[in-house]
matplotlib code that plots the C-alpha trace (Angstrom):
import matplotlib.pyplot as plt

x = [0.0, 1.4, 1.4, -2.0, -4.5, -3.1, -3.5, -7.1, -8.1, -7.6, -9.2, -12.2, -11.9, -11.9, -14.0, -15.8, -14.3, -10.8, -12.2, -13.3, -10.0, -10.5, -13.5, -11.9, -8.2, -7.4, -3.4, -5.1, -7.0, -4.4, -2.2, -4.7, -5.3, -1.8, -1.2, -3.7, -1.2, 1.7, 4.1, 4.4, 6.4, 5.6, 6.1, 2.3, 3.7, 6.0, 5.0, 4.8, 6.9, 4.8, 6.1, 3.6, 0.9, -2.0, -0.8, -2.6, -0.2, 2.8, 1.2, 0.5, 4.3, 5.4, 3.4, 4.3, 8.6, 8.1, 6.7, 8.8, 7.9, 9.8, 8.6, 10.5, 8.1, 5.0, 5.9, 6.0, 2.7, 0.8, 3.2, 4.1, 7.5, 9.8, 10.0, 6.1, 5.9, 7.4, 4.2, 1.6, 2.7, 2.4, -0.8, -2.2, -0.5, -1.8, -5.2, -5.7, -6.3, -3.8, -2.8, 0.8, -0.8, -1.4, -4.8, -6.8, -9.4, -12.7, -14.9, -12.1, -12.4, -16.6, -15.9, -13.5, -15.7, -18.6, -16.3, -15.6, -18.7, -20.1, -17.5, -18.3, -22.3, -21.5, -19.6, -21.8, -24.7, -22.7, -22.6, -25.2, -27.1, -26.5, -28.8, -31.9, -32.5, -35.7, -37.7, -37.5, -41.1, -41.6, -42.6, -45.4, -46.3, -49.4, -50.3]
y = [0.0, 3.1, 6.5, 8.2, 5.1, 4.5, 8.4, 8.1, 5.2, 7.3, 9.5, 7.4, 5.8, 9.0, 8.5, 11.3, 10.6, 11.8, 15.3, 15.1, 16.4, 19.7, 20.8, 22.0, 22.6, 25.9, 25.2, 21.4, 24.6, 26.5, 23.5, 22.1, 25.7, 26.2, 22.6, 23.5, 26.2, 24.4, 23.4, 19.4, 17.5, 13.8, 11.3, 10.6, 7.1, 5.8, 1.7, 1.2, -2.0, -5.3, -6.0, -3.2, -3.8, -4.2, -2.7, 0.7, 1.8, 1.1, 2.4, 6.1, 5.9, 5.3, 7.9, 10.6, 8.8, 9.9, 13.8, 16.8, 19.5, 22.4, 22.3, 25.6, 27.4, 25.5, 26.7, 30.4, 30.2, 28.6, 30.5, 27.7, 27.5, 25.3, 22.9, 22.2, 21.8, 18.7, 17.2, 19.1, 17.8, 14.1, 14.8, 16.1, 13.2, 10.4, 12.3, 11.2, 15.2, 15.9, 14.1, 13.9, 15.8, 19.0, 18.7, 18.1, 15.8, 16.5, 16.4, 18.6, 20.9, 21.2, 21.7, 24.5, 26.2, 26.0, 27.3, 30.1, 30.8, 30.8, 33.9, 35.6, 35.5, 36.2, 39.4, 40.5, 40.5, 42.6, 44.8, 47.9, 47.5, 50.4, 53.1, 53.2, 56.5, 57.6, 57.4, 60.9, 62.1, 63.6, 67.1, 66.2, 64.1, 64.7, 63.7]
z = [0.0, -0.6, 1.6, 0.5, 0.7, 4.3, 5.1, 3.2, 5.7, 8.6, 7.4, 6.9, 10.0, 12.2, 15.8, 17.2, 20.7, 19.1, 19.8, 23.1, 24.6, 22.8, 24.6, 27.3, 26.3, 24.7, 23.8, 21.6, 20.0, 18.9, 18.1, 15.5, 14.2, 13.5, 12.2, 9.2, 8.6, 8.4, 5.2, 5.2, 2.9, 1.9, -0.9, -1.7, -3.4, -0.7, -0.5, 2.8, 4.2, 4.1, 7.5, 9.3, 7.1, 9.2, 12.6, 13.0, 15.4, 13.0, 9.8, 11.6, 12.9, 9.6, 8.1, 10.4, 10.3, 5.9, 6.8, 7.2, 8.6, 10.6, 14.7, 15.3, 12.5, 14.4, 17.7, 16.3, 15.2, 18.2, 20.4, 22.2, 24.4, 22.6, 25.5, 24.9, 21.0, 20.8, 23.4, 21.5, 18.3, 19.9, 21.8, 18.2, 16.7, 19.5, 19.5, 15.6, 15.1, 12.5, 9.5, 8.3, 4.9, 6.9, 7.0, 10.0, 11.2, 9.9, 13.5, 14.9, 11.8, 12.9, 16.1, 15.6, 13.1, 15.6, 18.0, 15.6, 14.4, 18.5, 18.9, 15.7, 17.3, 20.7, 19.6, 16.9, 19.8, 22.2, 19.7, 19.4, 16.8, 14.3, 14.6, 12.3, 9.8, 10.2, 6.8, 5.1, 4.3, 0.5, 0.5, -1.8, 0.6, 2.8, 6.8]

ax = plt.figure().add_subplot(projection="3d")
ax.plot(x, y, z, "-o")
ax.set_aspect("equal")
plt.show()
């Protein structure tokens, strides 16, 4: 099997429980946000070794062992201290929230634009509402 139909089954096999850890950690958050963001670098057509075949827990290894991608530049954009980007990028990893491709998992991806969207609402209504103009009466017009 090569690279991309082991990443595509992942991707089809993704569990809704993968995103449970996100409700109520904000640094997960950021970390996925700026994993969409990020330059990867893979060979799409790698074959993956016959030996692993089979073992989920291998397969993803090898996957993320065939990406490249810079950790420094992914700790600038989540602003996380350089001790800590390393364990984000395996909690993401472990979590089944990002893919080697860049891309992210698609429940998370729902439940960040909810997220999103919630904020956009919440601070559109604290908003005051612009005020009305007052309809102009014609002067040919009569009371």
């Amino acid at each position: 099997m090569k690279y991309f139909e082991i990443l595509e089954r992942f991707k089809r096999e993704e569990e809704p429980e993968y995103i449970m850890p996100l409700t109520n950690d904000e640094t997960l958050c950021d970390g996925l946000l700026g994993w969409h963001s990020m330059p990867v670098e893979y060979n799409a057509d790698l074959e993956c070794p016959e030996d692993i075949l089979g073992n989920k827990k291998q397969e993803w290894d090898w996957l993320w062992e065939n990406t490249r991608y810079d950790t420094e530049r992914f700790g600038m954009i989540v602003k996380c201290r350089k001790f800590d980007i390393i364990a984000l990028l395996m909690r993401l990893r472990s979590l089944y929230l990002i893919y080697p491709d860049g891309t992210i998992n698609t429940l998370a991806r729902q439940y960040m634009k909810s997220i999103v969207i919630g904020k956009i609402m919440k601070a559109q209504g604290n908003k005051k509402p612009a005020a009305k103009e007052k309809p102009s009466k014609d002067k040919n017009e009569t009371d």
